[in-house]
C-alpha positions in Angstrom: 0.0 0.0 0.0 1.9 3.4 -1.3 4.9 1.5 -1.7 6.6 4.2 -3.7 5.8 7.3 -2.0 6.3 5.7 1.5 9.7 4.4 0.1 10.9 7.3 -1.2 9.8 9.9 1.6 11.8 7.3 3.9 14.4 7.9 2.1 14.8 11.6 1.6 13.4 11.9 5.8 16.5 9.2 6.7 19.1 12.0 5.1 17.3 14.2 7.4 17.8 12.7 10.5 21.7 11.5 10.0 22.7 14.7 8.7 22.5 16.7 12.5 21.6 20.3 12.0 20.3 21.0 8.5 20.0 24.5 6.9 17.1 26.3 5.1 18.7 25.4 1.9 19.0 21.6 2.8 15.1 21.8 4.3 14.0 23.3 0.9 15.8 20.6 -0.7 14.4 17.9 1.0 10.5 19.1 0.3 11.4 19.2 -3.5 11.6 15.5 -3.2 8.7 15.4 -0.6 6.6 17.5 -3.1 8.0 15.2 -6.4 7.0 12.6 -4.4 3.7 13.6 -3.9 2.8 14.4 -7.4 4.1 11.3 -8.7 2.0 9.2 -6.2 -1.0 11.5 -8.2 -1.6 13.7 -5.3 -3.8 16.6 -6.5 -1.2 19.5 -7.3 -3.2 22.3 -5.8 -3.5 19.5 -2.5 0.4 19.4 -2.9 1.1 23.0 -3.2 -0.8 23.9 0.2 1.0 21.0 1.9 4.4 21.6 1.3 3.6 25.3 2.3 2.3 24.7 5.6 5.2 22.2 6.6 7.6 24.5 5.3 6.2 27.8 6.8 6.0 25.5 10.3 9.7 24.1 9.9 11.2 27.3 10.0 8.3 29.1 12.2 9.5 26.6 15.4 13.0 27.6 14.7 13.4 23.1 13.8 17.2 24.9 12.0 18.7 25.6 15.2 17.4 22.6 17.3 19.2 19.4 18.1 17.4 17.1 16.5 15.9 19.1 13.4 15.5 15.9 10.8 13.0 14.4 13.9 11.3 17.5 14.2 10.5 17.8 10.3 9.0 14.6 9.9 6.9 15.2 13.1 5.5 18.6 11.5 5.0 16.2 8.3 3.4 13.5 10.2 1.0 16.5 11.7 0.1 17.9 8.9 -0.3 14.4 6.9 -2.9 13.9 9.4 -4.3 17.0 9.1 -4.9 17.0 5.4 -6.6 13.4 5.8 -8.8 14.7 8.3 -7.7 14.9 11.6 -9.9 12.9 13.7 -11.5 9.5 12.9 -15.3 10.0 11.2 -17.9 7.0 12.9 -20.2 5.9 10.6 -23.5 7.7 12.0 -26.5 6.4 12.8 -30.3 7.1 12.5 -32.3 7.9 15.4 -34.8 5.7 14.6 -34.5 2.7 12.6 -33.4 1.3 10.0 -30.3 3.4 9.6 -30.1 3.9 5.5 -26.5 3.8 3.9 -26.5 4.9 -0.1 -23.6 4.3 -1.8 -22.8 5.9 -5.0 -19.7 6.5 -7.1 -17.6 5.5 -10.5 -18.4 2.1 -12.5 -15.9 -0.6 -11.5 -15.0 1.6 -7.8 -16.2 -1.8 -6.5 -19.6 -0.5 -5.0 -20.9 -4.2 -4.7 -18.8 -5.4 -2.8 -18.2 -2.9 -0.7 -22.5 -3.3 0.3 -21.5 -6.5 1.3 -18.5 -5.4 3.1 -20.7 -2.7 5.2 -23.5 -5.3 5.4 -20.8 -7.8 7.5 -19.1 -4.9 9.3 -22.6 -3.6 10.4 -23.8 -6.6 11.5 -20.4 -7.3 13.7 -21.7 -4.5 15.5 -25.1 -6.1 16.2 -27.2 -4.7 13.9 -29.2 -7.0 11.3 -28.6 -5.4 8.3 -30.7 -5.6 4.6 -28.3 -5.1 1.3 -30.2 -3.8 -1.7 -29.9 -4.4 -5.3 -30.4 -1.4 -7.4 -27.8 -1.6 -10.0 -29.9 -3.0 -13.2 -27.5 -1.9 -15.8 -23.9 -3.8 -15.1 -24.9 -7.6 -16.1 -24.6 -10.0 -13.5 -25.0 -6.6 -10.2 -27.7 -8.3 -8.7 -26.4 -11.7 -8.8 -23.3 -11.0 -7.5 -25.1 -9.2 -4.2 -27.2 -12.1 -4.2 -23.6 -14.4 -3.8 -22.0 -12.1 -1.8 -24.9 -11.5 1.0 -25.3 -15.7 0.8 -21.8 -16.1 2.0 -21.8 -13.2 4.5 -24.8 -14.7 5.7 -26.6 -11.2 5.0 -30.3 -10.7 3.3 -30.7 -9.6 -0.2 -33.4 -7.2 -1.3 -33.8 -6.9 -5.1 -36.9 -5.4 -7.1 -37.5 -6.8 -10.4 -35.7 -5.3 -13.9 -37.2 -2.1 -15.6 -38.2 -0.9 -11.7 -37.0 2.5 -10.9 -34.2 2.5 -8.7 -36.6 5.2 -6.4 -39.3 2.4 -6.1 -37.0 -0.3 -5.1 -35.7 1.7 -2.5 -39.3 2.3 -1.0 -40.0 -1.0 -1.4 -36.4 -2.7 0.6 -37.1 0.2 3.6 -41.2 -1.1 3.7 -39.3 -4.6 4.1 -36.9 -3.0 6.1 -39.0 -2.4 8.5 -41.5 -5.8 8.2 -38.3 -8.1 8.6 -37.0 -6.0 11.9 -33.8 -4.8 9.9 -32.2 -2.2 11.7 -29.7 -1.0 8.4 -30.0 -1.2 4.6 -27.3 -1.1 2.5 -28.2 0.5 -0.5 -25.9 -0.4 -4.2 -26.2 1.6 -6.8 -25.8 2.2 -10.5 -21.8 3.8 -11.4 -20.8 5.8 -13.7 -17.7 6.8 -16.1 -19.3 10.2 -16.5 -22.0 11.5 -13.9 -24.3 12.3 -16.6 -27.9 13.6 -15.8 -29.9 10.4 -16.2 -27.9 9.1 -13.4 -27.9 12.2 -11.2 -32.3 12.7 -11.5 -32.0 8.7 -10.6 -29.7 8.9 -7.8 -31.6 12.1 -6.2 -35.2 10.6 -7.1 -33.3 7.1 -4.8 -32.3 9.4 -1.8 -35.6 11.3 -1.8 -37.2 7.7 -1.8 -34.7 6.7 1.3 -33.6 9.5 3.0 -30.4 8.0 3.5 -28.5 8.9 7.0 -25.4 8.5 4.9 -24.3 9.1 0.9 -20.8 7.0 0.8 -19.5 7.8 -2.0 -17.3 5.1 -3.4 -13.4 6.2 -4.8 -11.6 3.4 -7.0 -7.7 4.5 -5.6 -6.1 2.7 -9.1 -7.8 5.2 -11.0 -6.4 8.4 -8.8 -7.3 12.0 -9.8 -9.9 11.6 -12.1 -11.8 9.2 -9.3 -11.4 12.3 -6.7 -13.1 14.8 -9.4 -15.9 12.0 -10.1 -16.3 11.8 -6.3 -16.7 15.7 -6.0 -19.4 15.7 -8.9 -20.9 13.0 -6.7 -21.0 14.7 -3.7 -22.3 18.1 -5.5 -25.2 16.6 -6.5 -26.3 13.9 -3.7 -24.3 16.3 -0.9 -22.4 13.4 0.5 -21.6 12.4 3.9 -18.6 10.4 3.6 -15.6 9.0 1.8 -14.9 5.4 1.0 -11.6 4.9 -0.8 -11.5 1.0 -2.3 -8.6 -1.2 -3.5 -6.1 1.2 -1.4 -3.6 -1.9 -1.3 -3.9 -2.2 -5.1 -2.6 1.0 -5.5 1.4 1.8 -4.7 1.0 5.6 -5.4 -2.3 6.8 -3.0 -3.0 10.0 -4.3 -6.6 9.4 -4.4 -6.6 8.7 -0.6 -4.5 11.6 0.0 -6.3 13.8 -2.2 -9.6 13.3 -1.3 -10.3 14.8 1.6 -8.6 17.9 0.6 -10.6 18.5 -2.8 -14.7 17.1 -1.8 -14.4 18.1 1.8 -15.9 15.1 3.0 -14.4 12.5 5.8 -12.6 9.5 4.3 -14.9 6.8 6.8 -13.6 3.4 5.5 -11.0 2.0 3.2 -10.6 -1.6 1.7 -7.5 -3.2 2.4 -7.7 -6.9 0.2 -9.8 -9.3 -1.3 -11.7 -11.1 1.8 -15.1 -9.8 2.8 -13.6 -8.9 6.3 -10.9 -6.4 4.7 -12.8 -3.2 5.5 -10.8 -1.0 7.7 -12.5 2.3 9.3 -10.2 5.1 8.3 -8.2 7.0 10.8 -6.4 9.8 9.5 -3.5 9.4 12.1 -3.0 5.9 11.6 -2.8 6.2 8.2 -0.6 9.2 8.1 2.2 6.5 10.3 1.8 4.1 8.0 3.2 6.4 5.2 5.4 7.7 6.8 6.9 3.9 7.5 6.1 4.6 11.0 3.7 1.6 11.6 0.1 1.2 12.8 0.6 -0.7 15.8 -3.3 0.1 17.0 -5.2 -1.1 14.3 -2.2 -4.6 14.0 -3.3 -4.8 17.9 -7.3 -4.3 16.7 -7.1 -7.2 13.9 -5.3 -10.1 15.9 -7.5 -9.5 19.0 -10.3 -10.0 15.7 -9.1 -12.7 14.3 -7.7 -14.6 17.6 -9.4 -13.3 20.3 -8.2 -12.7 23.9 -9.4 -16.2 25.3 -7.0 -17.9 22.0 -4.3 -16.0 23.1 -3.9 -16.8 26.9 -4.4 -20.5 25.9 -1.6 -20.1 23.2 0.5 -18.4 25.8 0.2 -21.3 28.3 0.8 -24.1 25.7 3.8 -22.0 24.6 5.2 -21.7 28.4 4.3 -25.4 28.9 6.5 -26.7 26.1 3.2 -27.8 24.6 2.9 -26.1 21.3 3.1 -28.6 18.6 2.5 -28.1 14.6 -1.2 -28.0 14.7 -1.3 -25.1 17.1 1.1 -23.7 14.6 -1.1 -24.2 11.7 -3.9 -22.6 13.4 -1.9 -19.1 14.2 -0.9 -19.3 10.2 -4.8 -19.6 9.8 -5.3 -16.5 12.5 -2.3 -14.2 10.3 -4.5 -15.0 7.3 -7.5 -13.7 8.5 -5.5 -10.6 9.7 -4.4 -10.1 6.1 -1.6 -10.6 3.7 1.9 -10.2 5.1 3.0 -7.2 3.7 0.0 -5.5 5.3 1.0 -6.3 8.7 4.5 -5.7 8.2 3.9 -2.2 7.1 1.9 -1.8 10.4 4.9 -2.9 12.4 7.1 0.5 13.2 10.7 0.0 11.3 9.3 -3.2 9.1 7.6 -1.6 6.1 10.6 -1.7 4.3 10.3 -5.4 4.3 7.2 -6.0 2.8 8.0 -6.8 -0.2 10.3 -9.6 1.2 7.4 -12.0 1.6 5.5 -14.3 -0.6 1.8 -15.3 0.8 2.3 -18.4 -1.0 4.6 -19.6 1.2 1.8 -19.9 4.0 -0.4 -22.0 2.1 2.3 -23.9 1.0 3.5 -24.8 5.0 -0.4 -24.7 5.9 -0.6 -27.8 2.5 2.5 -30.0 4.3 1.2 -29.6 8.2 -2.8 -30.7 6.5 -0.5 -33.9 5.1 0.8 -35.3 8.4 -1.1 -37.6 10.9 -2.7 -36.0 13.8 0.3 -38.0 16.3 3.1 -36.7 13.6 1.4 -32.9 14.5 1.7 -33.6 18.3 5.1 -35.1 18.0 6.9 -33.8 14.8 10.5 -35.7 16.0 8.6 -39.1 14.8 9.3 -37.7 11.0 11.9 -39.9 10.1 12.6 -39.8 6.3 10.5 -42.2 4.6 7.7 -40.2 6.7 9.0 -36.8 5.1 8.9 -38.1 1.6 5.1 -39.4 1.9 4.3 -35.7 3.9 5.5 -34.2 0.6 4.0 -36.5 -1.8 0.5 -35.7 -0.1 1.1 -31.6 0.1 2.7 -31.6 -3.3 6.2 -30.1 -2.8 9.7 -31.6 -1.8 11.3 -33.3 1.0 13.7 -30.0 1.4 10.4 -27.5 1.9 9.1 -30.1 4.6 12.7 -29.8 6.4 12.3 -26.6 6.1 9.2 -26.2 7.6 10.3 -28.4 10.7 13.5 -26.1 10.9 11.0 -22.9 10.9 8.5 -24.8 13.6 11.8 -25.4 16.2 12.9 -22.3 16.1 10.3 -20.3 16.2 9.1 -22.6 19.2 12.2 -21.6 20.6 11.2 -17.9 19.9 7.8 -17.9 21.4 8.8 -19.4 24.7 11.7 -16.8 25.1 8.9 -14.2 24.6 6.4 -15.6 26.4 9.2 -16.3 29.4 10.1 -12.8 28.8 13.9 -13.8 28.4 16.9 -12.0 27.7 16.5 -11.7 23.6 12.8 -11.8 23.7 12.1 -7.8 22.6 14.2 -8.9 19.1 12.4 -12.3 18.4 9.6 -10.8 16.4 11.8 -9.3 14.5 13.5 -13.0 13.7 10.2 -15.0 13.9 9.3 -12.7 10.9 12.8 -13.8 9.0 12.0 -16.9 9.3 9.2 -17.4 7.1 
């Protein structure tokens, strides 16, 4: 996720820091390549401009020339001010006073608006509401179908009215059944658009007059940068959004949509989508995010998604089997199942302060493939791996498809990092580095 900006802003803010006192000229050099950087990750120029102006005008306002540690002090007025220009404070998705609570999404064809209804749909009901998705996308082939799919396997209900309906009807019609079936949210999907023309725009307003929607998300695609952000901005002049949703943000290794956004409709950024899995929708805060381009980590939200995906109760009994000398290759395989459902590897590597930069070090492959060899042994070979004698090593490989050497492998990888837990969880001498080994291992 903004692999080239963060990398190269890393670099330029690391000549900062080893260089002890800088002067103006050396500052003004150093925001050239924060400002080329910007503009080549597609960052609105006007967005750009005002940036670089304000860190600038700060830098030399707090006298950062004559201090200490001035290189520290210039990437925590760019840190600041990254935040600022996302948005400062985290935006909650808001709520109706009286139910159901009526979310319309609009935005570009292709921004990934389905999905994302289904995406809202889960995250809504992980928050104990019961939640109604609604089909009014009749022109992309296949819309309604694919909700239909998507709300099956999220376990979520499906409205859809029947083809040739205007999308205005079928919203009154999902909110009447809204409100017969006890539904407490509807998620509304809705027809995109390359250009906003003004078909779409009477549709759309005739829809939200039909719903009153307590919020217009309006969907950004962040592969398609700039010209997303001024789609969004025609989206929110004539539907007068609410909030922000910026989609496929670890597709995209420039982020100028993300970091333009805010800037150019005014509105909040609320969530972002983070990967392929239903689950990967991530509620945006500006502060976080701002870290994690900076190559400064997200340690909050890497805490949020393994208490998620493990839970607290996991944990401690992990723990103890870990103390107790316990942990064998199936509890193994189940934390590889837990990291998966955190996300990919590079995402929570760029969460983890100092480890963005190796990211692009690992392969996600390489989990399924060590999750393929564990699923091939016999439950006593799991509880007791020293019983895999050779002939057993070659059959373990023959079942999961790859070679005696990956299975030794693997069994070198489970010892140590064995090793590595229980110095952790022991809190030995060498524990505070054994993440950082654990993670080299893999």
């Amino acid at each position: 996720m903004l692999d080239a900006l963060s990398e190269r802003l890393g670099r330029t803010f690391s000549r900062l820091r080893s260089g002890g006192r800088i002067t103006e000229a050396q500052l003004d050099e150093a925001l050239r390549e924060v400002r080329v950087a910007l503009l080549e990750a597609d960052v609105h120029f006007q967005v750009v401009r005002d940036f670089i102006s304000h860190v600038r005008e700060r830098a030399l306002g707090r006298e950062v020339l004559r201090s200490l540690t001035p290189g520290q002090q210039v990437v925590g007025i760019v840190h600041e001010e990254l935040t600022a220009l996302l948005g400062g404070d985290a935006q909650e998705l808001l709520s109706a006073e009286t139910t159901p609570s009526v979310y319309l999404l609009a935005g570009s064809k292709g921004s990934g608006k389905t999905t994302l209804a289904a995406r809202l749909g889960l995250h809504l009901a992980r928050r104990g509401e019961r939640p109604l998705l609604v089909a009014a996308d009749f022109e992309r082939v296949a819309a309604v179908e694919q909700l239909r799919a998507l709300g099956e396997s999220a376990d979520l209900p499906v409205y859809a009215g029947q083809r040739e309906t205007p999308a205005a009807e079928i919203g009154a019609r999902a909110l009447e059944e809204a409100k017969r079936s006890g539904a407490t949210a509807v998620v509304v999907d809705t027809r995109g658009a390359v250009d906003l023309d003004d078909d779409l725009a009477d549709e759309l307003i005739d829809l939200a007059d039909a719903t009153d929607p307590t919020e217009v998300l309006i969907v950004v695609d962040a592969m398609t940068g700039q010209s997303a952000v001024e789609l969004a901005r025609e989206f929110h002049d004539v539907l007068e959004g609410t909030g922000i949703v910026v989609t496929k943000v670890d597709s995209d290794t420039r982020g100028g949509a993300v970091l333009s956004v805010r800037a150019v409709t005014g509105l909040p950024v609320k969530f972002i989508t983070t990967g392929e899995r239903l689950e990967a929708l991530e509620p945006f805060h500006p502060e976080r995010f701002a870290s994690r381009v900076l190559g400064m980590g997200d340690v909050v939200t890497l805490v949020e998604r393994a208490k998620e995906a493990v839970g607290e109760r996991d944990a401690k009994a992990v723990a103890q089997r870990v103390a107790s000398g316990e942990f064998d290759l199936q509890d193994f395989l189940n934390q590889m199942q837990s990291l998966k459902q955190m996300g990919s590897m590079a995402g929570l590597l760029e969460m983890m302060p100092g480890m963005s930069g190796m990211a692009g070090q690992f392969d996600d492959h390489e989990l399924t493939r060590s999750e393929a060899i564990i699923r091939s042994m016999t439950p006593e070979e799991r509880r007791r791996p020293q019983i895999l004698n050779g002939s057993r090593r070659r059959r373990v490989a023959a079942g999961s498809g790859t070679t005696p050497a990956d299975v030794n492998r693997l069994l070198n990888q489970f010892a140590k990092a064995k090793k590595l837990l229980q110095a952790m969880t022991g809190g030995g001498r060498g524990g505070g580095s054994a993440l950082r080994e654990l993670l080299r291992m893999q």
